[in-house]
N, C-alpha and C positions, 0 to 999 in steps of 0.2 A: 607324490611328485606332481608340479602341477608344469604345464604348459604355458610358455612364454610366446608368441608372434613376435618376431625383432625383423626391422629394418636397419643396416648401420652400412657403412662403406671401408669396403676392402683393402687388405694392401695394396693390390693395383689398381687402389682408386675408382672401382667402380662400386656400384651400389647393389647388397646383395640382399635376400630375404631368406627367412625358415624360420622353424619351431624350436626350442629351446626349451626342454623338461629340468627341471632343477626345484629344490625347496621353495626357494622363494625367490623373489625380483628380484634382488642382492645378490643372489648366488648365479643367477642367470647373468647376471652383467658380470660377473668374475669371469664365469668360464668363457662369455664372449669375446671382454677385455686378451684373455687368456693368446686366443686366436688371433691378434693382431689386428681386432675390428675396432671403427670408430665409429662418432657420431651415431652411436645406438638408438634406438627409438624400442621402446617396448612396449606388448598392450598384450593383454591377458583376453584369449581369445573364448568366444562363449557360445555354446550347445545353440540349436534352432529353440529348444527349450529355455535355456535362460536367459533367453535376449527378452528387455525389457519391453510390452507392447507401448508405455507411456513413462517416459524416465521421471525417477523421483525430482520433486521441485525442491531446491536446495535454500530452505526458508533463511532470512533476516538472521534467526537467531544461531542458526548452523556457523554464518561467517561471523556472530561476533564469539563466538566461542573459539574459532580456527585464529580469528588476529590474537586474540588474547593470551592463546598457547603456542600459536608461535613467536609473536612478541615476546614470551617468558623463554622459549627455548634459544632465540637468539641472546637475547639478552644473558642467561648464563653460558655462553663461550657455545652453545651446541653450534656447529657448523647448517647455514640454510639448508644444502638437499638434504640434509639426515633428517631436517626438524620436518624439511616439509614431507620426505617417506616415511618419519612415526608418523605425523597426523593422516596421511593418506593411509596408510596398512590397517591403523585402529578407525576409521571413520566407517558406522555404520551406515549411514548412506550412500549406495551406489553409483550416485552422482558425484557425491562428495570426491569417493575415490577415484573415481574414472578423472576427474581436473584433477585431483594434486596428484594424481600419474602421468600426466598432461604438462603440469607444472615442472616439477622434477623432471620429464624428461626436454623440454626448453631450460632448465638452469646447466644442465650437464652440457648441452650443448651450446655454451656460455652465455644465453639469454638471460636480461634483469629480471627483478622479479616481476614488476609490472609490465615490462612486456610480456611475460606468460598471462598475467591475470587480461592481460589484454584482446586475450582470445578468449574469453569468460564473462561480455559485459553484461550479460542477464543474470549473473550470479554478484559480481563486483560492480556496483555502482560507476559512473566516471568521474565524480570527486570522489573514491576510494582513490580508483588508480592514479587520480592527479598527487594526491597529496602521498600518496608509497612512493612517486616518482621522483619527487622533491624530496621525501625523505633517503634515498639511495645516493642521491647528490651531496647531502648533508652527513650521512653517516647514521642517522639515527632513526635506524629501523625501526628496534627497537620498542624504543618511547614512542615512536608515533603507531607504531601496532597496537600498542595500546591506548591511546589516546581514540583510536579509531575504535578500537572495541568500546571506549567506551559513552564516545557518539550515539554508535546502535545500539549499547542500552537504554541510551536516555530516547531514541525516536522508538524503541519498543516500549517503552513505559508508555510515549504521550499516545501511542496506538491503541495500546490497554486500557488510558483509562479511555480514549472516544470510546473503545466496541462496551464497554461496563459501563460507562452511561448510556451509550443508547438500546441497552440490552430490553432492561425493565419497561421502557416507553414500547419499543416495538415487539415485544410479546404483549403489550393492553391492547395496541392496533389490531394484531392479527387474531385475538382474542374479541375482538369487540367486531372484525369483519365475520367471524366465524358464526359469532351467534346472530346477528342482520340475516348472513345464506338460510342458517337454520328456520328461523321464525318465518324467511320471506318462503320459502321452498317446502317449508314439513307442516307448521303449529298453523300458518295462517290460513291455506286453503282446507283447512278442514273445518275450521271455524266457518270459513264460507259457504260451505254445505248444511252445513246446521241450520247458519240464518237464512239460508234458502229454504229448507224446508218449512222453517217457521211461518215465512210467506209475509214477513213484515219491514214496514220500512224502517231503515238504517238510518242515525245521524248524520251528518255530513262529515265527520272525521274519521268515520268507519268505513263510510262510501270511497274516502279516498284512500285508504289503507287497504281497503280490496281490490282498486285499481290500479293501485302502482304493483302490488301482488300480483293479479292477471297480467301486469305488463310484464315484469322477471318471469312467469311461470312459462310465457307465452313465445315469446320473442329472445329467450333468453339465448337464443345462436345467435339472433343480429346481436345482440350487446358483446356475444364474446368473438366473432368477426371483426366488431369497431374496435375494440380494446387491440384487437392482436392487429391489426393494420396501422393504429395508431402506436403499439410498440414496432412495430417493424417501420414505420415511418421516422421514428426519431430513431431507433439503430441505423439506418441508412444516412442521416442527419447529422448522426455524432461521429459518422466516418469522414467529412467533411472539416476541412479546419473553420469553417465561418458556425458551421455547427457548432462543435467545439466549443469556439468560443462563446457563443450566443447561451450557453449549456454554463460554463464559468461565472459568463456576466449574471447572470440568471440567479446560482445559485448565492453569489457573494451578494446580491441585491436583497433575500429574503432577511427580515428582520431576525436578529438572536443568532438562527442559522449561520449568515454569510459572516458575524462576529467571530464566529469560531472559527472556519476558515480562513480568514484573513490574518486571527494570529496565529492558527495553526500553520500558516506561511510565512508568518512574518519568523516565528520562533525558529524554522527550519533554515529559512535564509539565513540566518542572522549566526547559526549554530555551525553550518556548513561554508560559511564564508568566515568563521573566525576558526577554525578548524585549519585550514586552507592555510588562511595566513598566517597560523603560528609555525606551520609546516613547511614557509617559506617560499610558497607559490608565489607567484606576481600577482597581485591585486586584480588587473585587469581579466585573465585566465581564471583565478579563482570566483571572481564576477561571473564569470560566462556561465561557468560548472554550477555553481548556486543560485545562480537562474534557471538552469536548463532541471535542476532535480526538484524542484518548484512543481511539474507538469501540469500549469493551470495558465493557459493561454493569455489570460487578462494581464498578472501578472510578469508574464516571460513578456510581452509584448511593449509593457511599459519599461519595463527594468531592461529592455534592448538601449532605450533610449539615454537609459542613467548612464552606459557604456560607454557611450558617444560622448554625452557631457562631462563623465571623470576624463575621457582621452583630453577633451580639449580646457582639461584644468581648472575645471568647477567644484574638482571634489565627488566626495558620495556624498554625503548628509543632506545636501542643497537639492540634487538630482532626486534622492530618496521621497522628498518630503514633496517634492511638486507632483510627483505619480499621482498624490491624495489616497493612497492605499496602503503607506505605511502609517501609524500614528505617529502624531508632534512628537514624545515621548521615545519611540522609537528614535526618530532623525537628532534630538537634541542628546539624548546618550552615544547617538554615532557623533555628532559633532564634535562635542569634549575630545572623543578619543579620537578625532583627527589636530586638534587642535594641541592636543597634549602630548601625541606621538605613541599612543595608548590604542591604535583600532583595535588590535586584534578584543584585548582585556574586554576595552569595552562593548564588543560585540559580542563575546560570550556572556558577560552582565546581562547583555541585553536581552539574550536569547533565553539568560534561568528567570530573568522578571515575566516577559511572556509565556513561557511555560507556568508559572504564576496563574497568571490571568487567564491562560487557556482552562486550567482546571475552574478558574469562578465560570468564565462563558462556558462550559460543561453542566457545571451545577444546575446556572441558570436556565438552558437551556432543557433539562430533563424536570427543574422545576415549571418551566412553561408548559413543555409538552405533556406528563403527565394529567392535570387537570383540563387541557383542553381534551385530549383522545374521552377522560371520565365524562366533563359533562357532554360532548355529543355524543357517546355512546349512552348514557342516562337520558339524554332529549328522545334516541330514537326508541329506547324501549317505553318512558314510559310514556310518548307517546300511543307507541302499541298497544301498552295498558291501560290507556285511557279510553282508548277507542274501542277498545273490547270490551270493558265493562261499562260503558257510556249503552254501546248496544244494546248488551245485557237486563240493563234495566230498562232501556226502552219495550225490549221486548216482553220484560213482563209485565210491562205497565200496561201495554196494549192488549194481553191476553186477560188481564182483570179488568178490562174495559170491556 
């Protein structure tokens, strides 16, 4: 038998508490129902021992799996709180279950469903709960539970392929930083001892491989003092919105880099603002939301402006394209489809051609970086190995003299 914690209110309308021992939740709200109580509240109360010290984080792919199965359970006639008490009873995560107990117990107490998810926004996005809001208005749970599921597969793909291309690049960096500590810290000052005991002069490429070596060997707290002042100066930096942004403008500036990002923004916008509006939001609302899940200052700050100019009847495509941050290409597929009476269509066109092209700017971009990280990390070894056998033979040259 497990233990239930219920808050509900009494026949004489006041509000009472206690514990409720029963199988399961189901059967707790029988027997409380039983008693003449309403507006029950339940929550499954937990040992000093099982209280969580860091609650589980309720990943991306946890909610498209929940839209998806409950889109399916409404969709075949299952009534809401049952579908959403199966998925809360079988959800192995104990965050999962602790909100859809949360959930269920705001629908019982005739709450929509986006107002429950509403007290959940670090788990449900606010274009989720825009567009479940607008679907409840419409009738068509449903379809758009799933249409939302399957949004967050497509932004879990384009998340997989950036971490798998930049996987291989940034194990050659951390690879190539590793071996630099090694040679500068282990291989190099022993080599220095050697050619001091020889007692003979060094080439000038040796001389300065042994200097910048004594300087790491030597100094090397001031170097990790500056390094950690200079990250704790840009964390304190990036807590600041002019940070922020300057941090934005910055990264979208680098060559190849800021390529990727700008359509890995455009593709989002473009995917979450025709999401929206097949789901029957207003344009202007649906705007706000697909700007604000953007979270890159540059662009929220211009696309404030495109707001302004659709309210006073300019359109999007016109607004879009003077930012200078969407591509022609971009604004001229939104065009058509204002012009045709097509946005939504043609903003989801728009958004699978940029995901297109994000995967080339991918390519491209782990084909840049690859062979730059190779040849400077080939510069600085064999430099090292030049300077070490450059030595070498001086010094035997001078001991056969």
């Amino acid at each position: 038998m497990a233990k239930y914690a219920y808050v509900a209110v009494g026949p004489d309308g006041r509000s009472i508490s206690g514990v409720e021992k029963a199988r399961n939740r189901q059967d707790a709200e029988v027997a409380l129902y039983g008693r003449h109580l309403r507006d029950i509240r339940l929550s499954e109360p937990k040992s000093v021992f099982a209280t969580e010290l860091l609650p589980t984080r309720v990943k991306r792919e946890e909610v498209m799996h929940l839209s998806r199965q409950l889109g399916a359970f409404v969709g075949a006639g299952l009534p809401l709180i049952e579908a959403v008490h199966t998925l809360g009873e079988e959800a192995k995560n104990p965050s999962v279950r602790r909100m859809m107990a949360d959930v269920e117990d705001g629908l019982r107490r005739g709450e929509r469903l986006s107002d429950c998810l509403d007290r959940h926004p670090r788990i449900f996005p606010e274009f989720y709960r825009g567009i479940l809001r607008s679907a409840e208005l419409t009738g068509q749970l449903d379809a758009v539970l799933e249409q939302l599921a399957r949004y967050l597969e497509r932004d879990l793909e384009a998340r997989r392929k950036i971490k798998a291309a930049l996987i291989y690049p940034s194990m050659i960096a951390v690879m190539s930083l590793v071996t630099v500590v090694v040679l500068a810290t282990f291989t190099l000052p022993r080599y220095k001892v050697f050619f001091e005991s020889m007692d003979a002069e060094l080439p000038l490429a040796t001389r300065m491989l042994l200097a910048v070596t004594d300087f790491f060997t030597q100094y090397w707290w001031a170097l990790a003092g500056g390094v950690g002042l200079v990250l704790l100066a840009g964390s304190l930096a990036l807590r600041t919105h002019g940070g922020r942004y300057g941090r934005d403008r910055l990264l979208l500036g680098i060559p190849v880099l800021g390529d990727v990002i700008r359509f890995s923004l455009v593709e989002r916008f473009c995917r979450i603002l025709s999401s929206m509006a097949a789901a029957g939001v207003a344009l202007p609302e649906a705007l706000r939301v697909a700007t604000g899940s953007l979270r890159n200052l540059v662009f929220m700050r211009s696309l404030s402006h495109v707001g302004e100019a659709m309210l006073e009847g300019e359109g999007l495509a016109r607004p879009l394209a003077g930012t200078g941050l969407f591509p022609s290409t971009a604004a001229r597929m939104i065009r058509v489809g204002e012009e045709t009476g097509t946005l939504e269509t043609q903003l989801s066109v728009t958004a699978r051609y940029y995901e297109g092209e994000l995967d080339y700017k991918l390519k491209k971009l782990t084909s840049f970086f690859e062979p730059a990280v190779i040849i400077i990390m080939g510069g600085i070894v064999g430099f090292v190995a030049v300077a070490l056998v450059w030595a070498m033979y001086g010094i035997y040259g001078q001991i056969e003299i």
